[in-house]
C-alpha positions as CSV (number, residue, x, y, z in Angstrom):
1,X,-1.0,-38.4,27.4
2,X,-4.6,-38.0,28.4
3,X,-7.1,-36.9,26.2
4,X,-7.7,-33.8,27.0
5,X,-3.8,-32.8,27.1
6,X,-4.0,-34.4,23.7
7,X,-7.0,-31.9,22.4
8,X,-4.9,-28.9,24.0
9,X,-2.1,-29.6,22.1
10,X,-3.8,-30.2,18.9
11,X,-5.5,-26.7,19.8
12,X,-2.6,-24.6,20.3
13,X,-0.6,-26.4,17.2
14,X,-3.8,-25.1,15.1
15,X,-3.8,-21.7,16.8
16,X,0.0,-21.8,15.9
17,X,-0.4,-22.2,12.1
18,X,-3.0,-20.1,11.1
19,X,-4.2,-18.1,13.7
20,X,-3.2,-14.6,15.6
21,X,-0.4,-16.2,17.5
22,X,2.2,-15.1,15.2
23,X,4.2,-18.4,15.9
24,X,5.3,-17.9,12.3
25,X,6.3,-15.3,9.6
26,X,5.4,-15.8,5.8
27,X,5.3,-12.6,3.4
28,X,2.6,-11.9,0.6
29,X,2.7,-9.4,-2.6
30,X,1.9,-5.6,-3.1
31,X,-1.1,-6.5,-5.3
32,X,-1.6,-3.3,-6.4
33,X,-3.1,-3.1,-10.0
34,X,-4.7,0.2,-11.3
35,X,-7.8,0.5,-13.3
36,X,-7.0,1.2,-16.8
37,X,-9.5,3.9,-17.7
38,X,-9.0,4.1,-22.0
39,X,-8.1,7.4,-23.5
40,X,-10.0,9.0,-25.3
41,X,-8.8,11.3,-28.2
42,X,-7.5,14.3,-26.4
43,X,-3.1,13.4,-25.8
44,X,-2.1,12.7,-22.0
45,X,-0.9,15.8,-20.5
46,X,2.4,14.2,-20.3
47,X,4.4,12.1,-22.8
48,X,6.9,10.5,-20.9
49,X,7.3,10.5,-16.5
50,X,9.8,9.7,-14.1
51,X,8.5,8.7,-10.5
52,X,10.8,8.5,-7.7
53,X,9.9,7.2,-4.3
54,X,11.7,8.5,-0.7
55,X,10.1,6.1,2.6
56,X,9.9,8.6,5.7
57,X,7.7,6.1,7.5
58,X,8.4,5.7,11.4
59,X,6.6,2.3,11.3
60,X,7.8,-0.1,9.3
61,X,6.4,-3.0,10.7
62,X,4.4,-3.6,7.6
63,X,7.5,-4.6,5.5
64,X,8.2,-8.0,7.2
65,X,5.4,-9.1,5.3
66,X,5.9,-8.1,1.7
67,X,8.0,-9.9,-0.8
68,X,8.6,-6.5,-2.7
69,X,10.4,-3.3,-0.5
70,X,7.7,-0.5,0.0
71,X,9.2,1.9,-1.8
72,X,10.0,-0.5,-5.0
73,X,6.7,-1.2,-4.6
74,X,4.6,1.9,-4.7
75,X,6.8,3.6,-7.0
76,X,5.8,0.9,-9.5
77,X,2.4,1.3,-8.6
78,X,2.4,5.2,-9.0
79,X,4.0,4.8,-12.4
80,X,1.6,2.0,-13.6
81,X,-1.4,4.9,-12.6
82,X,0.0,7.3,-14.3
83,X,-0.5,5.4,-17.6
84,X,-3.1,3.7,-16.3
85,X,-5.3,7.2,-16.2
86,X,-4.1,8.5,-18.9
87,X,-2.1,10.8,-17.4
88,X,1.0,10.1,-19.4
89,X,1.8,8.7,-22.2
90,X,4.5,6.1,-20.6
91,X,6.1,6.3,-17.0
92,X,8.3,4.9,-15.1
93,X,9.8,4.5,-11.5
94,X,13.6,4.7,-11.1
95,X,15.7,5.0,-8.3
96,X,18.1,7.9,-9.0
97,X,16.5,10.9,-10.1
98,X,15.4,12.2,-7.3
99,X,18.8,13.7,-7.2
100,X,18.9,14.9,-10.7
101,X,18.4,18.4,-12.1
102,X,15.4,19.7,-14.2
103,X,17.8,19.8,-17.0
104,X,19.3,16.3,-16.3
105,X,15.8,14.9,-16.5
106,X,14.9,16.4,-19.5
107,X,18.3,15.5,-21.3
108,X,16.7,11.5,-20.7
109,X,13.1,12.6,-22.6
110,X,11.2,12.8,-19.5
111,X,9.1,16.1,-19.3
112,X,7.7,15.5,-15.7
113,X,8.5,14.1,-12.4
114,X,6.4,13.0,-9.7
115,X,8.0,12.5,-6.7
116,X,6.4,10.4,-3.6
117,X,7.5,10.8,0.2
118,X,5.4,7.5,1.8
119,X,4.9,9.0,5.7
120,X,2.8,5.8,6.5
121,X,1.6,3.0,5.3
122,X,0.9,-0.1,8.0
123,X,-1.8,-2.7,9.2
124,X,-3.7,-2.4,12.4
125,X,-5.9,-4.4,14.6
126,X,-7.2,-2.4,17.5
127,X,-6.1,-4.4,20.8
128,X,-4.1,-6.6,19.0
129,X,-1.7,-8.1,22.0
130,X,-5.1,-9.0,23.8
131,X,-6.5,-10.5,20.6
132,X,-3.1,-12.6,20.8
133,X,-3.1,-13.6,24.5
134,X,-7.1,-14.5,23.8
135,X,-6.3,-16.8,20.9
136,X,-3.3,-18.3,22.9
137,X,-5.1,-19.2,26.0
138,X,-7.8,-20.3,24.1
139,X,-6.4,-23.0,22.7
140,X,-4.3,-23.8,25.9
141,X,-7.5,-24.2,28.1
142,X,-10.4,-25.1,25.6
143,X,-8.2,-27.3,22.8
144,X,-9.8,-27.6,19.3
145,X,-13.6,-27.2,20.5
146,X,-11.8,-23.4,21.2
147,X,-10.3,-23.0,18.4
148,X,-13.1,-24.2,16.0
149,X,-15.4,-21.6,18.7
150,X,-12.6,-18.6,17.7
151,X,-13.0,-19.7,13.4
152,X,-16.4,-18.9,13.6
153,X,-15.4,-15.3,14.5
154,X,-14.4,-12.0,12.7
155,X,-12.3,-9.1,13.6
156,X,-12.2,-5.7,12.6
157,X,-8.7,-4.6,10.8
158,X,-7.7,-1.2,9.3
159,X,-5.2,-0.1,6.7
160,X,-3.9,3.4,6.6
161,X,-1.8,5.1,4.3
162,X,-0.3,8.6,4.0
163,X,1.8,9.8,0.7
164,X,2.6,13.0,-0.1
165,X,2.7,13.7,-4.3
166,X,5.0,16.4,-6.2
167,X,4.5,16.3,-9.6
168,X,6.7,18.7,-11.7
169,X,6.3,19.6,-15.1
170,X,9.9,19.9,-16.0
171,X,9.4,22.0,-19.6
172,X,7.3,25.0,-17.6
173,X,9.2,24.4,-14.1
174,X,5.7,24.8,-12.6
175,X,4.8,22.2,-9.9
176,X,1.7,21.1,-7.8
177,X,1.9,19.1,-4.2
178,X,-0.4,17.6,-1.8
179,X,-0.8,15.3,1.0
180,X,-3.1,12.3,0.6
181,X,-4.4,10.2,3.4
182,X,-6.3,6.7,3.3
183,X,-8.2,4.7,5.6
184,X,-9.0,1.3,5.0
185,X,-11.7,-0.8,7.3
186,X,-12.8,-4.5,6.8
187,X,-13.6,-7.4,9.1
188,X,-11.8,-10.8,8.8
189,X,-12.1,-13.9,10.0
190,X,-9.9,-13.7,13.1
191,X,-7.4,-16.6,11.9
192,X,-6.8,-15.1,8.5
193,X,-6.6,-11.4,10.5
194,X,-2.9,-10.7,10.7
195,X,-1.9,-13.3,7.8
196,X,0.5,-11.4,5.4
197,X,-1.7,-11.9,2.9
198,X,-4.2,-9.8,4.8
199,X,-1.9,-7.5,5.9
200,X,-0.9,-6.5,2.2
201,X,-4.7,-6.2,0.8
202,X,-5.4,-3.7,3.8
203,X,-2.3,-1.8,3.2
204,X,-2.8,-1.9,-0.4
205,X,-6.7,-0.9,0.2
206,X,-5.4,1.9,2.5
207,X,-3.1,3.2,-0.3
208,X,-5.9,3.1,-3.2
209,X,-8.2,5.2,-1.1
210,X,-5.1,7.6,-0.6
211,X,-4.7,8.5,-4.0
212,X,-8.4,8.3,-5.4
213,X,-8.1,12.3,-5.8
214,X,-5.1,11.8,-7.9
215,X,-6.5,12.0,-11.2
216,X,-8.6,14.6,-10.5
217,X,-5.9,16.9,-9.5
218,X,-3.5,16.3,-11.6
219,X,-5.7,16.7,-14.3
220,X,-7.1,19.7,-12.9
221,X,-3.7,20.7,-12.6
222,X,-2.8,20.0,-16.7
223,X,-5.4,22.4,-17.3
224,X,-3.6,25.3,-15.6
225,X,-0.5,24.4,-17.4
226,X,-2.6,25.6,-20.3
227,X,-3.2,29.2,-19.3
228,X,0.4,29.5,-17.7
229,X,2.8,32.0,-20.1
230,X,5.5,30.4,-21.7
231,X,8.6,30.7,-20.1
């Protein structure tokens, strides 16, 4: 083999490993991990919530990358924030009571429900076929000097995240619901770019900025709980 074919090669087996070319599929956590903000002396609003989790998304390209399923994942995330903030007193994410009644939920001890429809959640990199077909031909016509050329590089890549939040307290049967939206925009080495490591930080990112409001409403939402009549 001459030389150069040899530095091609060598080029396009790097570009194959750990760059854009997608020659390969590994998978990465959810890390999501909300701040714990400590209480202060006034008692969480709630004592003890149930989060249940329904996936409408339309992509779900995202999820060949993620050890955990989506849905597992932010439901476990959403109850971890919830006690997290403060915002009840424990919480936690189960499969099945979506389906159940006010009644049946408060026969189990819980005394709210927050229930989360994930619309989107997904990675993007604008022109990312091209960025392939660059980082492909690259190393086929330029070898390792190419590939070392396209290291040196960053690219821009975007999380975004849509979930929409009904939490229910289940003692006054008085609800409140809203959509939240996040958008999450970093540069990254291009190699590294669409790893599924980076794939989960921007979706994760994207899904942190969604629900920064959260607290904020559902607090502000406690508070009218407070003036409501008693049922």
């Amino acid at each position: 083999m001459h030389s150069s074919s040899r530095w091609r090669s060598i080029g396009v087996t790097a570009l194959c490993v750990v760059t854009v070319t997608g020659c390969s599929i590994s998978k990465a956590p959810f890390r999501y991990k909300p701040t714990y903000i400590p209480g202060d002396e006034i008692p969480p609003p709630w004592n003890n919530a149930v989060v249940s989790v329904e996936d409408r998304r339309s992509d779900r390209s995202i999820d060949d990358f993620l050890t955990t399923a989506v849905a597992h994942a932010v439901g476990q995330g959403l109850a971890s924030y919830l006690r997290s903030t403060g915002l009840a007193q424990t919480a936690s994410h189960r499969i099945d009571p979506a389906d159940w009644s006010a009644a049946e939920l408060l026969s189990q001890g819980y005394d709210a429900q927050l229930s989360a429809t994930i619309e989107d959640l997904r990675w993007e990199i604008e022109n990312y076929h091209q960025l392939q077909a660059t980082a492909f031909f690259v190393g086929l016509l330029t070898g390792i000097v190419g590939a070392l050329i396209m290291a040196s590089t960053e690219t821009d890549v975007d999380g975004y995240a849509k979930i929409h939040i009904r939490l229910t307290d289940l003692l006054l049967g008085m609800s409140f619901a809203k959509t939240y939206e996040g958008h999450c925009e970093k540069e990254w080495p291009t190699f590294d770019s669409d790893q599924p490591d980076t794939r989960s930080r921007m979706v994760v990112c994207a899904f942190e900025m969604a629900i920064e409001e959260l607290q904020n409403d559902l607090e502000a939402f406690a508070d009218t709980l407070h003036l409501a009549p008693c049922p």
